[in-house]
PAMAR-622364 format. One record per residue (C-alpha): residue number from 0; x, y, z. Coordinates in Angstrom, 1 decimal. Each point is the difference from the previous one (the first is absolute). Example, Ala and Ser with C-alpha at 12.3 -4.5 7.8 and 13.67 -1.06 7.14 Angstrom:
<kedos>
<kedo><n>0</n><x>12.3</x><y>-4.5</y><z>7.8</z></kedo>
<kedo><n>1</n><x>1.4</x><y>3.4</y><z>-0.7</z></kedo>
</kedos>
This chain:
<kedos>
<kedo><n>0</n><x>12.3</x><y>3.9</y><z>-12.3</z></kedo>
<kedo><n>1</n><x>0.4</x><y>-2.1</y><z>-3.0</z></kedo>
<kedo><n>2</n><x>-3.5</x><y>-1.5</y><z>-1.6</z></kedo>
<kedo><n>3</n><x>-0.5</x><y>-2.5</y><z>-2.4</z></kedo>
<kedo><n>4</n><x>-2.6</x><y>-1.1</y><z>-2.3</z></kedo>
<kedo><n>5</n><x>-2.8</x><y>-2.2</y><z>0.3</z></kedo>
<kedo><n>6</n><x>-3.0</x><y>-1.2</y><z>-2.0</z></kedo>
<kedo><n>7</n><x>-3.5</x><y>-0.8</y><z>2.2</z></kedo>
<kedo><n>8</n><x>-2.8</x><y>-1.8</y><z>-1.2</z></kedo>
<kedo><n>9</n><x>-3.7</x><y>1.9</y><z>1.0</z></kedo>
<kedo><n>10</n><x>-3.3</x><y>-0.9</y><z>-0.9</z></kedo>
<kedo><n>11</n><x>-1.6</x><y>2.7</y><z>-2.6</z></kedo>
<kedo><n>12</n><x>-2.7</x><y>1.2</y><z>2.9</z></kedo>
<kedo><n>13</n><x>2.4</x><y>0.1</y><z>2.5</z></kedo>
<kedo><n>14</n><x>1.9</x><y>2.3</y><z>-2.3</z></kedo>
<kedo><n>15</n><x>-2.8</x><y>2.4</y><z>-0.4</z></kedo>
<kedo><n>16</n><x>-0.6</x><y>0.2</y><z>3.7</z></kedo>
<kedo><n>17</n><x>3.7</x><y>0.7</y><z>0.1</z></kedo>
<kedo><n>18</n><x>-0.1</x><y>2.7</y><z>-2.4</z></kedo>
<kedo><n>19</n><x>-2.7</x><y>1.9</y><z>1.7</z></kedo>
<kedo><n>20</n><x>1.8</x><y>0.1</y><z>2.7</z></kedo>
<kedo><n>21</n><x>3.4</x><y>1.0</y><z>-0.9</z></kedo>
<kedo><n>22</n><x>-1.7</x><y>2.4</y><z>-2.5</z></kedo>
<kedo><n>23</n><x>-1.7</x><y>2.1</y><z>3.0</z></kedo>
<kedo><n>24</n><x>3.0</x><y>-0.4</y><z>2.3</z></kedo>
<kedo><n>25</n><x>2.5</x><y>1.6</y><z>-3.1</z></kedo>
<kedo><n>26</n><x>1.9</x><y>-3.3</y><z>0.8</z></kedo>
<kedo><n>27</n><x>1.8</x><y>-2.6</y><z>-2.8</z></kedo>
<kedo><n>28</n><x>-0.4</x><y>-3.5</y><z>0.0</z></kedo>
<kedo><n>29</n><x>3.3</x><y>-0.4</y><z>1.4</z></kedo>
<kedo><n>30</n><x>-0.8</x><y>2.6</y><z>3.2</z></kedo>
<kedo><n>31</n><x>-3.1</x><y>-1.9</y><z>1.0</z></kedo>
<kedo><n>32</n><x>1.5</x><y>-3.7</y><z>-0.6</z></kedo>
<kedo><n>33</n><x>2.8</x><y>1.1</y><z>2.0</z></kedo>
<kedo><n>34</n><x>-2.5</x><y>1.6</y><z>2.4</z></kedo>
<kedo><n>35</n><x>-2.1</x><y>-3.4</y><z>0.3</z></kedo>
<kedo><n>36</n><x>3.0</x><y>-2.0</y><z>0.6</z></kedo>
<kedo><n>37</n><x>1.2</x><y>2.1</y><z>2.5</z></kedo>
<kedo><n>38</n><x>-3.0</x><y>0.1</y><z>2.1</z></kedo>
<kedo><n>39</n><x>-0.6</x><y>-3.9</y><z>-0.6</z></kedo>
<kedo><n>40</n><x>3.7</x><y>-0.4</y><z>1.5</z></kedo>
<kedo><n>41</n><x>-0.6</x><y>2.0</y><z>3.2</z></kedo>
<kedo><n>42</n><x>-3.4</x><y>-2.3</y><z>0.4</z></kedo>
<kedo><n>43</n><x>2.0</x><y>-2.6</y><z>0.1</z></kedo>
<kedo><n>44</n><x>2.4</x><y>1.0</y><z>2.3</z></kedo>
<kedo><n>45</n><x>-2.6</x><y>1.3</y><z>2.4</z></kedo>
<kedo><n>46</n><x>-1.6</x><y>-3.8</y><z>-0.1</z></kedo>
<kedo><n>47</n><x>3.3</x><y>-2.1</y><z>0.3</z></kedo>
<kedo><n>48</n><x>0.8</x><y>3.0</y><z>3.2</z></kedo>
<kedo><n>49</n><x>-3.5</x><y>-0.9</y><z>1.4</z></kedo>
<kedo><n>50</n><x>0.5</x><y>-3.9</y><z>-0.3</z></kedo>
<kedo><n>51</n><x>3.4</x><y>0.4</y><z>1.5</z></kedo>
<kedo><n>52</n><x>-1.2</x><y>2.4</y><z>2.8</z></kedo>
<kedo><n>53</n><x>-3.1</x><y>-2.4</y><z>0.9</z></kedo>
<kedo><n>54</n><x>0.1</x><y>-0.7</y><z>3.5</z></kedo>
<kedo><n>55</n><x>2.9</x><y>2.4</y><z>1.3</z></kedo>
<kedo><n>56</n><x>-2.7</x><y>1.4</y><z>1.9</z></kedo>
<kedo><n>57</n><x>-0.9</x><y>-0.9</y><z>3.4</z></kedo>
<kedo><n>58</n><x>-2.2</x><y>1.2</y><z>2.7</z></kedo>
<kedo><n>59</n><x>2.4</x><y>-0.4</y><z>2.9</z></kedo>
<kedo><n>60</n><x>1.3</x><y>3.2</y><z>-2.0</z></kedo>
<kedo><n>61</n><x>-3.5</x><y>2.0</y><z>0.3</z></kedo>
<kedo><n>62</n><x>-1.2</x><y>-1.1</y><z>3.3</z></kedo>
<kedo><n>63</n><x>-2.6</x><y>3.2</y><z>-0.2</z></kedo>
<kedo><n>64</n><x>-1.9</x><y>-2.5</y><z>-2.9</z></kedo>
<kedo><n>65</n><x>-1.0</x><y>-2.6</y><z>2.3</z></kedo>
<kedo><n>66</n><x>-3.3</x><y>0.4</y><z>0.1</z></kedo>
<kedo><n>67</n><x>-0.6</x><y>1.1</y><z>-3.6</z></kedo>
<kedo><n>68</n><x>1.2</x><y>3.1</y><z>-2.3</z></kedo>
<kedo><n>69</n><x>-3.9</x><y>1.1</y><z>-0.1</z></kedo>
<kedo><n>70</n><x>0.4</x><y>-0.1</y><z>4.1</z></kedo>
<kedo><n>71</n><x>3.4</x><y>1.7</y><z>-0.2</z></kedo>
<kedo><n>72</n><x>-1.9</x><y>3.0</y><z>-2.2</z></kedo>
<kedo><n>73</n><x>-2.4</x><y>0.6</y><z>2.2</z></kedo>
<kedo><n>74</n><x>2.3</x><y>0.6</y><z>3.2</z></kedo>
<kedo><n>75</n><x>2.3</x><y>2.4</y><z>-2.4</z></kedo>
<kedo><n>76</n><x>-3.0</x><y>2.0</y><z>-1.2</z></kedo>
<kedo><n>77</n><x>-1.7</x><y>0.4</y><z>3.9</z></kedo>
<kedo><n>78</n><x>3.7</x><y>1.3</y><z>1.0</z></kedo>
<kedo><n>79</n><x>-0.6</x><y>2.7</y><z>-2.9</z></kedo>
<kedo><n>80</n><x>-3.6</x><y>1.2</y><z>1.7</z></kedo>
<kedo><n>81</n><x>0.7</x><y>-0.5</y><z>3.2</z></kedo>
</kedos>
């Protein structure tokens, strides 16, 4: 994979929070910027999936929720006992 340089801007405390961290993980600056931007890239994948996904779900699909998951519980944990 070919990488290239770039210069970031970071506020002088943010800096020293940063360095206690990578200093206790054995990490460089690079590995835990790369690190952050990766998780910060799947968080916003997982909230555009969630917008896209809202209202795909429809309870003509789960006619056992009609009356409530709580309801639904309850008769699946008395077929356990009983």
């Amino acid at each position: 994979m070919k990488t290239v340089s770039k210069s970031i801007r970071v506020p002088q405390t943010t800096l020293m929070d940063i360095r206690l961290v990578i200093k206790s993980k054995h990490q460089s600056f690079s590995e835990f910027t790369l690190e952050a931007i990766r998780i910060y890239l799947e968080s916003l994948r997982f909230e555009e999936g969630i917008k896209e996904s809202c209202g795909t779900w429809s309870g003509e699909g789960h006619p056992e929720l009609a009356k409530g998951t709580e309801a639904f519980i309850r008769k699946m944990r008395k077929g356990r006992r009983g």
